[in-house]
C-alpha positions in Angstrom: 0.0 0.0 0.0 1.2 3.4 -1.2 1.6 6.0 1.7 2.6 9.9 1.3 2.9 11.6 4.5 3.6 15.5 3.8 5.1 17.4 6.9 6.1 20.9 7.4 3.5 23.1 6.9 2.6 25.7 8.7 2.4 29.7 9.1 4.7 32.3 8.1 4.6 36.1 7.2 5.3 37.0 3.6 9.3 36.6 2.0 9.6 33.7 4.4 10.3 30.1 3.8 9.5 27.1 4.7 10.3 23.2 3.5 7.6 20.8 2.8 8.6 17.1 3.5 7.0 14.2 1.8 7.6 10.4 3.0 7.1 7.9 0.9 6.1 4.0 1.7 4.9 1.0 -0.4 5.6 2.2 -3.5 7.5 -1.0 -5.5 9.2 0.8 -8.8 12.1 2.4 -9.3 11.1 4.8 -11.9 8.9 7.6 -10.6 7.0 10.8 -11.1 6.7 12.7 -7.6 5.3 16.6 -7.4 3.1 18.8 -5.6 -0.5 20.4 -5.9 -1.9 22.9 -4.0 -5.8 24.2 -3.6 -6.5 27.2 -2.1 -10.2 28.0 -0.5 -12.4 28.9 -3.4 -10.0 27.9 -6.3 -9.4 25.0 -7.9 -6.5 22.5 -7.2 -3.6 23.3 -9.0 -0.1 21.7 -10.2 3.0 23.7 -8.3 5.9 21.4 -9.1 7.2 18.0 -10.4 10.1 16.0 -10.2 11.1 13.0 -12.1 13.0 10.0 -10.9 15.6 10.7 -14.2 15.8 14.7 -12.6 14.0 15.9 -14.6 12.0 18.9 -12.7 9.0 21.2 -14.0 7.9 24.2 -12.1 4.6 26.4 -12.4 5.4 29.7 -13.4 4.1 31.1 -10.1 6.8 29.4 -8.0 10.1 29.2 -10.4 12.9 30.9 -9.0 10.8 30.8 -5.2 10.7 26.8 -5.2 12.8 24.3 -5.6 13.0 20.4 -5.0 15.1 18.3 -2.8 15.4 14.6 -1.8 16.7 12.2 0.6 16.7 9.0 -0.9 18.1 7.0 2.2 14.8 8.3 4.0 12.6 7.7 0.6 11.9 11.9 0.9 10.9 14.6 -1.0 11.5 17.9 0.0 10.4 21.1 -1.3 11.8 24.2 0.1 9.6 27.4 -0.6 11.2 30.8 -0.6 10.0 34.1 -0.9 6.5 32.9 0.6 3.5 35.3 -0.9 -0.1 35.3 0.7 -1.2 33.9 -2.7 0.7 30.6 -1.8 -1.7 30.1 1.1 -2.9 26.7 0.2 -3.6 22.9 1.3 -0.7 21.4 -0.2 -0.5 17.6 -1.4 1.9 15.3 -2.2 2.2 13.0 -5.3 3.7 10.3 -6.7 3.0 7.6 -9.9 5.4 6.3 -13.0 7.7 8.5 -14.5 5.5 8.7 -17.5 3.5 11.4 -16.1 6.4 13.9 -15.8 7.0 13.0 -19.3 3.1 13.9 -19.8 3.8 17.6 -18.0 6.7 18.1 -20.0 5.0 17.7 -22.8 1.5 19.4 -21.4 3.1 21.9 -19.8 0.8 21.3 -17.1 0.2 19.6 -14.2 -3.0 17.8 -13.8 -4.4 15.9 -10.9 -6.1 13.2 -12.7 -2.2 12.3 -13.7 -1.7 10.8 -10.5 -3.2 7.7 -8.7 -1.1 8.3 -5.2 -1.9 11.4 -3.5 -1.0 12.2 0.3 -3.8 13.7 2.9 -2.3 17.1 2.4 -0.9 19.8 4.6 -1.6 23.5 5.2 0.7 25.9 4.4 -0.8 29.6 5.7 1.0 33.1 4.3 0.5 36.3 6.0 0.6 39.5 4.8 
């Protein structure tokens, strides 16, 4: 059974940072796709970033230059350190992983989109204050 466990939310004033943490359990292949979405009230869920098990990484405009990926493979976890925090990144943020495929489907989408993914994580909030 596939488990995502996302930590590291939380609140912060705007220009700050924080690191979202992802774990990852059960999942058997070595190839993968992992990334991010994010949902803010009101709005729909939207792709923030992707990362590929080959490196290859795609970032939603909104974020490039502000976000960027990290990983632990000896602890099976993604990281994604967020920089220059705006209130408009106030979200529920989830974590995501499937077959490298997809992030070869957002390359050449140039989008992110939820259906993509089977394995999604329970999500964590991630609060920006002007």
């Amino acid at each position: 059974q596939v488990q995502l466990v996302e930590s590291g939310g939380g609140s912060v004033q705007a220009g700050g940072s924080l690191r979202l943490s992802c774990a990852v359990s059960g999942y058997i292949y070595t190839n993968y796709c992992m990334g991010w979405f994010r949902q803010a009230p009101g709005k729909e869920r939207e792709g923030v970033a992707s990362i590929g098990s080959d490196g290859s990484t795609e970032y939603a405009d909104s974020v490039k230059g502000r976000f960027t990926f990290s990983q632990d493979n000896a602890k099976n976890t993604l990281y994604l350190q967020m920089n220059s925090l705006k209130p408009e990144d106030t979200a529920m943020y989830y974590c995501v992983i499937d077959r490298l495929q997809m992030c070869y489907a957002i390359q050449a989408l140039g989008a992110m989109y939820d259906r993509q993914f089977e394995f999604w994580g329970q999500g964590i909030l991630v609060n920006v204050s002007s």
